[in-house]
VOTOR-962808 format. One line per 4 residues: number of its first residue (from 1); their letters; for each residue x, y, z of N, C-alpha, C. Coordinates in steps of 0.1 Angstrom, whole numbers. Atoms other than C-alpha are relative to their C-alpha. Example, Ala and Ser with C-alpha at 12.3 -4.5 7.8 and 13.67 -1.06 7.14 Angstrom:
# residues 2
1> as> 9,-12,0,123,-45,78,9,12,0; -9,-11,0,137,-11,71,-8,11,8;
This chain:
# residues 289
1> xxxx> 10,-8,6,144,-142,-105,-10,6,10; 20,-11,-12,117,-115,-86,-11,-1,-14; 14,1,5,81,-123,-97,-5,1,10; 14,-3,-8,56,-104,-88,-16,5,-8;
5> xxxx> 15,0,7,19,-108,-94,-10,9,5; 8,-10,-6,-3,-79,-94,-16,-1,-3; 10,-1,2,-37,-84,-92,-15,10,10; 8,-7,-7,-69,-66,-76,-15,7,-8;
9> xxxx> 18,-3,-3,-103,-45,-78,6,9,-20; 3,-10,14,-108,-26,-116,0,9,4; 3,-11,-9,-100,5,-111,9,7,9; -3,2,-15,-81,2,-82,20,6,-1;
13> xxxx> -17,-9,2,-44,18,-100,6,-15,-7; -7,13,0,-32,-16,-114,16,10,-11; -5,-11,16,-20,11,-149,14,4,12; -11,-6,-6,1,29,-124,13,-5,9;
17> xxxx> -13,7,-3,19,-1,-103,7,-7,-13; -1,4,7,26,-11,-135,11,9,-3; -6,-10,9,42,20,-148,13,-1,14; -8,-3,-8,59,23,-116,12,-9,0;
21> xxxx> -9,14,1,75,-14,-116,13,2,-12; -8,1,9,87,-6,-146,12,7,-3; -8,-8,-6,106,24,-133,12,-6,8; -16,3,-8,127,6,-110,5,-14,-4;
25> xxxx> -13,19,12,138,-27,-138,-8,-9,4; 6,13,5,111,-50,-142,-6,4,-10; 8,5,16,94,-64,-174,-12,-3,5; 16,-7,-2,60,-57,-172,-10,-2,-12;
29> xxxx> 8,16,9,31,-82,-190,-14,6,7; 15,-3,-4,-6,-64,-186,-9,-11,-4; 19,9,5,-44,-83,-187,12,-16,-4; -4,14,1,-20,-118,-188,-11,-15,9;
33> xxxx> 11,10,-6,-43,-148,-184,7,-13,7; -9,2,-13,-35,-169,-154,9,-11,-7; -4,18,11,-28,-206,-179,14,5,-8; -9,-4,7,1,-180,-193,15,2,11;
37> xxxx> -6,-6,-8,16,-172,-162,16,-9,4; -14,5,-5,40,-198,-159,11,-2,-11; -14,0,13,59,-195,-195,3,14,1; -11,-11,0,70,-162,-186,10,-4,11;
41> xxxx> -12,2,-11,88,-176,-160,13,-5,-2; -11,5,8,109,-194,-184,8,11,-4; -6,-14,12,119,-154,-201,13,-2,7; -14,0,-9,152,-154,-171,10,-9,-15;
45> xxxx> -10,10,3,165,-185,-189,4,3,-20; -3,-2,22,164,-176,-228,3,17,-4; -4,-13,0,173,-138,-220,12,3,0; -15,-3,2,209,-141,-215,3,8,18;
49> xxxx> -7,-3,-10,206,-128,-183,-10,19,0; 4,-12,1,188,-96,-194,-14,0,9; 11,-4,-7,154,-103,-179,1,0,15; -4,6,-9,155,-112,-144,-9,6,14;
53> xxxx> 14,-9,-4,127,-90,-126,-11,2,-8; 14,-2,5,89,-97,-139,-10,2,11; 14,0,-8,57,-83,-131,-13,0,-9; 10,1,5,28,-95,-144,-20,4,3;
57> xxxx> 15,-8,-1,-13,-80,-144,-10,-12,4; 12,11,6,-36,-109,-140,-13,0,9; 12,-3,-6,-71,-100,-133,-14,-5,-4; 18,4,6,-109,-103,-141,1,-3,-12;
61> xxxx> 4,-1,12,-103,-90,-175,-2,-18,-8; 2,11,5,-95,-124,-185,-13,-10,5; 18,5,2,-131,-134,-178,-1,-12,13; 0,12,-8,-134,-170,-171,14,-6,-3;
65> xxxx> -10,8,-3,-100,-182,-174,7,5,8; -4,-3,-11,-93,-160,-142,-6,-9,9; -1,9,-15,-106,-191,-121,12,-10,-5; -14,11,0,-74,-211,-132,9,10,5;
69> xxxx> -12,-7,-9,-53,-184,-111,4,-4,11; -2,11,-13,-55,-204,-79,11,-13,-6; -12,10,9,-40,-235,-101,14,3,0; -16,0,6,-12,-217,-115,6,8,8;
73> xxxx> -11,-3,-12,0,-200,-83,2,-10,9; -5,10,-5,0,-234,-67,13,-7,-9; -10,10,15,17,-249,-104,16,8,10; -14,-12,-1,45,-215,-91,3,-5,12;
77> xxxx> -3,4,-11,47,-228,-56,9,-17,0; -5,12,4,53,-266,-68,13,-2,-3; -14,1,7,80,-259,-91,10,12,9; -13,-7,-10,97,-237,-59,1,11,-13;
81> xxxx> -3,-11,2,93,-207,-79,-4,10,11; -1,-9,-6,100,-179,-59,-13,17,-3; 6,-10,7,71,-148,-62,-8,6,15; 4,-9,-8,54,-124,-45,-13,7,-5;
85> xxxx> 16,-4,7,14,-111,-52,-4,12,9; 4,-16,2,3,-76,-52,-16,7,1; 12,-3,1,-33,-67,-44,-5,16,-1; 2,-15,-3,-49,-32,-53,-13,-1,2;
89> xxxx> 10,0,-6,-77,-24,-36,-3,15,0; 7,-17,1,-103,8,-34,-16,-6,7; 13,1,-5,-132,15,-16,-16,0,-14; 9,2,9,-164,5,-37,-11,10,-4;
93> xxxx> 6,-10,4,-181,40,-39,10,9,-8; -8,-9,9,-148,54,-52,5,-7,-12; 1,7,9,-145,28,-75,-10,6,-11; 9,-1,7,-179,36,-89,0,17,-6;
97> xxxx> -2,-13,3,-172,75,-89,13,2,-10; -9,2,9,-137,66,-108,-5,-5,-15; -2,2,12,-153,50,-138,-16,10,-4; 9,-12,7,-182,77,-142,11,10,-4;
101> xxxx> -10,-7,6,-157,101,-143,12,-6,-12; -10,6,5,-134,82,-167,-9,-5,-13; 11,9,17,-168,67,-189,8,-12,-2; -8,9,0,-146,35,-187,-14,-12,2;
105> xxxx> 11,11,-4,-167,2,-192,9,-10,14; -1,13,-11,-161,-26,-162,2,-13,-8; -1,12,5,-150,-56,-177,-10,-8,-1; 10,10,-3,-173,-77,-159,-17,7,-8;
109> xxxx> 16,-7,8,-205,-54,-177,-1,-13,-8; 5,12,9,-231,-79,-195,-10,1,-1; 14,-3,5,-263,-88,-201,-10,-6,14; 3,-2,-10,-265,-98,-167,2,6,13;
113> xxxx> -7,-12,-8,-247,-76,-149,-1,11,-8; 2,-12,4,-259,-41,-159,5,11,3; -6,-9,-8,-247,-18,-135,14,-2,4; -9,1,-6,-214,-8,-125,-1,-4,14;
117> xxxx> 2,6,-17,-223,-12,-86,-1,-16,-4; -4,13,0,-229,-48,-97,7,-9,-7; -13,7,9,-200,-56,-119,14,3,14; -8,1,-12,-179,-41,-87,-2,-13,7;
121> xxxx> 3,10,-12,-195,-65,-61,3,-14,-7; -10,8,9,-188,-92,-88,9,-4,0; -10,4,2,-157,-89,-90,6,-1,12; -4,5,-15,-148,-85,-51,-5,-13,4;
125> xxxx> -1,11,-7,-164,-115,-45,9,-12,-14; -7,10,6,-142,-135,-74,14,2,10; -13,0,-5,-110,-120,-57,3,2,15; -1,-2,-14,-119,-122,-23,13,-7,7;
129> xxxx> -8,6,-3,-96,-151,-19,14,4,-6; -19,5,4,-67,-141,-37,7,16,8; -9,-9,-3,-66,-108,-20,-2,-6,20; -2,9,-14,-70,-131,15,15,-3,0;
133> xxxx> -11,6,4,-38,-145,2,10,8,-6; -10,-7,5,-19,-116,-8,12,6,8; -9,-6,-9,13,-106,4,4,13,5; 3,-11,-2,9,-70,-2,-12,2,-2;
137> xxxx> 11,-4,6,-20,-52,-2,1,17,0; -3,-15,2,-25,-13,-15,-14,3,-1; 15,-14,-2,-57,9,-6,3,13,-10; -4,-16,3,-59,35,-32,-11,13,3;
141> xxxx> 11,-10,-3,-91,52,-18,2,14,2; 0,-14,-2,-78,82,-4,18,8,-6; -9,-6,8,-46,83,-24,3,4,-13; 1,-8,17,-28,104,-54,9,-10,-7;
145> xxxx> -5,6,9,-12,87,-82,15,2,6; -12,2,-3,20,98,-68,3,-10,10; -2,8,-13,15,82,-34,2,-12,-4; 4,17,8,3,48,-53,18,-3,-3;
149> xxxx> -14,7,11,40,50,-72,10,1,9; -11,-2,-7,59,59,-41,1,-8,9; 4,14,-10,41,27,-21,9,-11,-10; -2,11,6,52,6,-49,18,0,-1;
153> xxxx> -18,-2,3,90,15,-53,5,1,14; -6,2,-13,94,17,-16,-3,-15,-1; 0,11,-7,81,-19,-11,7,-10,-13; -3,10,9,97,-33,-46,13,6,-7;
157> xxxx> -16,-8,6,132,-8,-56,12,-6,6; -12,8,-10,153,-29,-30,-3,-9,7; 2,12,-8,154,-61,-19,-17,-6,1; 16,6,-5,114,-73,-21,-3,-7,5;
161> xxxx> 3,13,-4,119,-102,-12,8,-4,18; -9,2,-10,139,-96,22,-6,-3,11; 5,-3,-9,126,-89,55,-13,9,1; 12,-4,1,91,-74,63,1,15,-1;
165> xxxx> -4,-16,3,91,-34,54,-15,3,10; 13,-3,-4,69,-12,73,-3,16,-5; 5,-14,6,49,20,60,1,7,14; 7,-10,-12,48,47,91,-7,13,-9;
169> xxxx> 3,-9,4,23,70,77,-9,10,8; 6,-12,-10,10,102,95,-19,8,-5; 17,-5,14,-30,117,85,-11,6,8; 8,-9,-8,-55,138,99,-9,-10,1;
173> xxxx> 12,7,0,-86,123,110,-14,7,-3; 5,-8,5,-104,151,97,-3,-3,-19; -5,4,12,-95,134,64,-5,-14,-2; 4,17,-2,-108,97,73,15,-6,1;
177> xxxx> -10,8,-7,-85,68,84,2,-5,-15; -7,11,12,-60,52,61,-5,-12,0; 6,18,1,-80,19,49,6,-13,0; -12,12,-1,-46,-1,49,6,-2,11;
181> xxxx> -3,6,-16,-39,3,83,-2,-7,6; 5,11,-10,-30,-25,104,4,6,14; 0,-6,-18,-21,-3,136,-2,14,1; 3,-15,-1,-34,32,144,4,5,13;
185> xxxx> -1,-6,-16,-23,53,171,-10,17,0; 8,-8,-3,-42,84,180,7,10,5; -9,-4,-5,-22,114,191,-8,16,4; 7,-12,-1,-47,139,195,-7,6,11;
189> xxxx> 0,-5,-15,-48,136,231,12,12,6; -17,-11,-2,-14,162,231,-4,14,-4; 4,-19,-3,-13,202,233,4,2,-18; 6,3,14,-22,209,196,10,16,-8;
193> xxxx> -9,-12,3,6,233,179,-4,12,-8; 11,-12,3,-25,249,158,-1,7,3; 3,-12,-8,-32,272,184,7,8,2; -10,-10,0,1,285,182,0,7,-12;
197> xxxx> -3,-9,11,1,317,157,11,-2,-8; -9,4,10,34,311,147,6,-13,2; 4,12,7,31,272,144,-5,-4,-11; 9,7,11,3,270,123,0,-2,-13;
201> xxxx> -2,-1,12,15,273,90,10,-9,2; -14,8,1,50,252,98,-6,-13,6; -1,10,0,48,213,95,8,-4,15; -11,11,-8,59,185,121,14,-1,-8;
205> xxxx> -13,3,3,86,184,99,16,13,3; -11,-13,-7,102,221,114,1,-4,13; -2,3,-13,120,219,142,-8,9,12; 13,-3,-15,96,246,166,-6,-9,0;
209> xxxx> 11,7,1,70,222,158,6,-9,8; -4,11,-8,88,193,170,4,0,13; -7,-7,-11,105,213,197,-15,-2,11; 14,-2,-4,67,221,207,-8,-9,9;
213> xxxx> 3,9,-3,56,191,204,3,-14,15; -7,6,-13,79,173,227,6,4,13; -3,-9,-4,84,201,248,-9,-4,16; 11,0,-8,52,186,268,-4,-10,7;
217> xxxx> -4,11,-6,57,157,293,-12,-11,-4; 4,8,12,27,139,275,7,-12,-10; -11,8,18,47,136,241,8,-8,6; -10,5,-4,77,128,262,1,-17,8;
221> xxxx> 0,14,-8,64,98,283,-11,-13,-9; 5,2,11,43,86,253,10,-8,-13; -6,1,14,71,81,228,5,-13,9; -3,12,1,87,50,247,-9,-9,3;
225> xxxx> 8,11,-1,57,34,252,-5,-4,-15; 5,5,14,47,36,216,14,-10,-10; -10,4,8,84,24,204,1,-15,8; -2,11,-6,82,-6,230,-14,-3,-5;
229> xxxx> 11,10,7,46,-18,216,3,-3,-14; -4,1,13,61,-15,181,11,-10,2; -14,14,-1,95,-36,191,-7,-13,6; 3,11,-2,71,-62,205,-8,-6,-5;
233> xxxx> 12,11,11,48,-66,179,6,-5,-13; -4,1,13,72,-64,149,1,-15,-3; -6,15,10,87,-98,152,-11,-12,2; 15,8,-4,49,-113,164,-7,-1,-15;
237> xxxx> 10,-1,13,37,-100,125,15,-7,-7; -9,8,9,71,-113,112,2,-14,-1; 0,14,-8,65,-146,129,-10,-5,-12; 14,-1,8,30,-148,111,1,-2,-18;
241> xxxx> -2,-5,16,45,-140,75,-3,5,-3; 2,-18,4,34,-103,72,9,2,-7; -10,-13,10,52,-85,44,-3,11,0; 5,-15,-3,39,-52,51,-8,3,13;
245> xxxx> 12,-4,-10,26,-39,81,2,17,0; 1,-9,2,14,-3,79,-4,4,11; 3,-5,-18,12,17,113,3,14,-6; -4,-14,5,-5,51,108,-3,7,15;
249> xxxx> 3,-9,-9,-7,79,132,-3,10,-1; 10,-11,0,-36,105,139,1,10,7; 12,-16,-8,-43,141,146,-6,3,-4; 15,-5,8,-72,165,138,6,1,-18;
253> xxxx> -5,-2,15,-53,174,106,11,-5,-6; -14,8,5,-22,156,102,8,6,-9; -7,-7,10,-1,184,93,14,3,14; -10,-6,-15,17,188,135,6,-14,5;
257> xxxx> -6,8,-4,15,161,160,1,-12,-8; 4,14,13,8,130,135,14,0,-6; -16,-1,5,42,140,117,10,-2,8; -11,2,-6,63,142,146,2,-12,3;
261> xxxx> 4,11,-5,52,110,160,3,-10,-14; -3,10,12,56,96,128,14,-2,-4; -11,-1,2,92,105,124,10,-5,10; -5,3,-17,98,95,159,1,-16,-7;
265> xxxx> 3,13,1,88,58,149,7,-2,-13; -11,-5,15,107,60,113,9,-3,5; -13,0,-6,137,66,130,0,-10,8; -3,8,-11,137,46,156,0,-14,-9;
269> xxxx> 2,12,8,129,17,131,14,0,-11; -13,-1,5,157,25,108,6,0,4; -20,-1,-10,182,28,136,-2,-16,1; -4,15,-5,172,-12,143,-2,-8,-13;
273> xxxx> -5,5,8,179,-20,109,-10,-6,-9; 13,4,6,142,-24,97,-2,4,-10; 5,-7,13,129,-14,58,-10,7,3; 7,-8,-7,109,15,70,-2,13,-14;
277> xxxx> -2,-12,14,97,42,41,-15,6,9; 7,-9,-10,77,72,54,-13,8,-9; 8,-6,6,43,89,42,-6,11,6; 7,-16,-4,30,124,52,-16,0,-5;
281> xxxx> 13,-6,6,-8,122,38,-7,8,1; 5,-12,1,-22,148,45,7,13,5; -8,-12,-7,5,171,53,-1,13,-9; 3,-13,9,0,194,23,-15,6,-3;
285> xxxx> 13,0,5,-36,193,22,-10,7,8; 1,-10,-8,-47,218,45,-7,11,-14; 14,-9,8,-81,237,30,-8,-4,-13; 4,6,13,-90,211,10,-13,-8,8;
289> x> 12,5,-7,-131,203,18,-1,-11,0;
């Protein structure tokens, strides 16, 4: 049986790994309170064989009987059940800008907690530890609903439970830094394909661009240093028990070098037999203030 537990910030997309999960064949159990969590684990055995992938929601909403969630992922560890926990996370100003626009009450709202700002901080410090303790974690700050569903089915459509996957995602710095990144490279020291007239509209992902880009002894003495710091850190974060490690790469706009460089590292990770899924973030987003 794959169990996976998704918990994290209000707010923060839980709706949408949800929808997504359910997309690639799990049974999917929202706002489940934690004291519940271990009789679905029974469903495999009285399903005939039909269930056999669950993911379950378990968050604040359930109030006070979200401090028995610690308990019953130990109870899940005891009985050697097998599972995997899901954190979604968002920056705490876009949180607060998400449920104005939305008019959405905060669970945690009371009569002592008045404000959204402090029904947020609230609730980060109840789930501080479980997202310490999470195997994934997902930043949705500066992503779209699609991105969110294309993080989740890369890291849960095949095999979840195998070896460590890595995100290589590319992004302007003009755009702010991916908030999930655990390794950044910078690439913005290289001759910038912008300035070429007929560049500037065509992606790292056309071949002049790439041509361009690597055309320039820079790029070229650059790419095996960056593929030998990645082949000697992988199995140092796989040592550790990392399930995800996300390594992004910057230019001013992350529409040239950022992509090539990103594609570079992709590949090279795929050819040595790694679970590698690729993100472009700001590759389309060019004139957006």
């Amino acid at each position: 049986m794959d169990l996976v537990i998704v918990t994290g910030m209000s707010g923060a997309g839980k709706t949408q790994v949800i929808n997504a999960l359910e997309d690639v064949g799990y049974y999917c159990v929202d706002n489940v309170p934690p004291r519940l969590v271990t009789k679905f684990v029974e469903l495999p055995s009285q399903s005939d064989g039909k269930i056999n992938r669950i993911a379950l929601v378990v968050d604040v909403r359930s109030l006070d009987m979200f401090n028995e969630y610690f308990a019953c992922m130990n109870e899940l560890r005891e009985a050697k059940c097998a599972f995997k926990t899901l954190f979604m996370d968002c920056d705490d100003r876009v949180l607060v800008t998400r449920y104005k626009e939305t008019r959405r009450r905060h669970p945690l709202i009371s009569e002592k907690v008045a404000t959204v700002e402090k029904a947020i901080a609230l609730e980060r410090e109840m789930l501080g530890a479980a997202r310490a303790q999470a195997d994934f974690v997902i930043d949705t700050s500066l992503s779209s609903a699609i991105q969110v569903k294309s993080r989740v089915r890369d890291l849960f459509s095949t095999d979840p439970f195998g070896s460590m996957r890595v995100l290589c995602t590319s992004f302007g710095f003009k755009y702010g830094l991916p908030p999930d990144a655990d390794l950044v490279f910078d690439v913005r020291c290289l001759p910038n394909p912008f300035y070429e007239e007929d560049l500037r509209d065509k992606t790292g992902l056309d071949e002049p661009v790439r041509e361009f880009v690597m055309k320039h002894p820079q790029a070229v003495g650059l790419v095996p240093k960056l593929l030998d710091l990645i082949d000697y850190l992988l199995p140092l974060y796989t040592k550790e028990g990392k399930s995800q490690l996300v390594v992004a790469v910057g230019c001013t706009g992350g529409k040239h070098r950022s992509v090539v460089f990103t594609q570079i590292l992709s590949d090279h990770l795929a050819g040595k037999g790694v679970p590698v899924s690729v993100n472009h973030r700001d590759m389309g987003v060019h004139g957006r203030k």
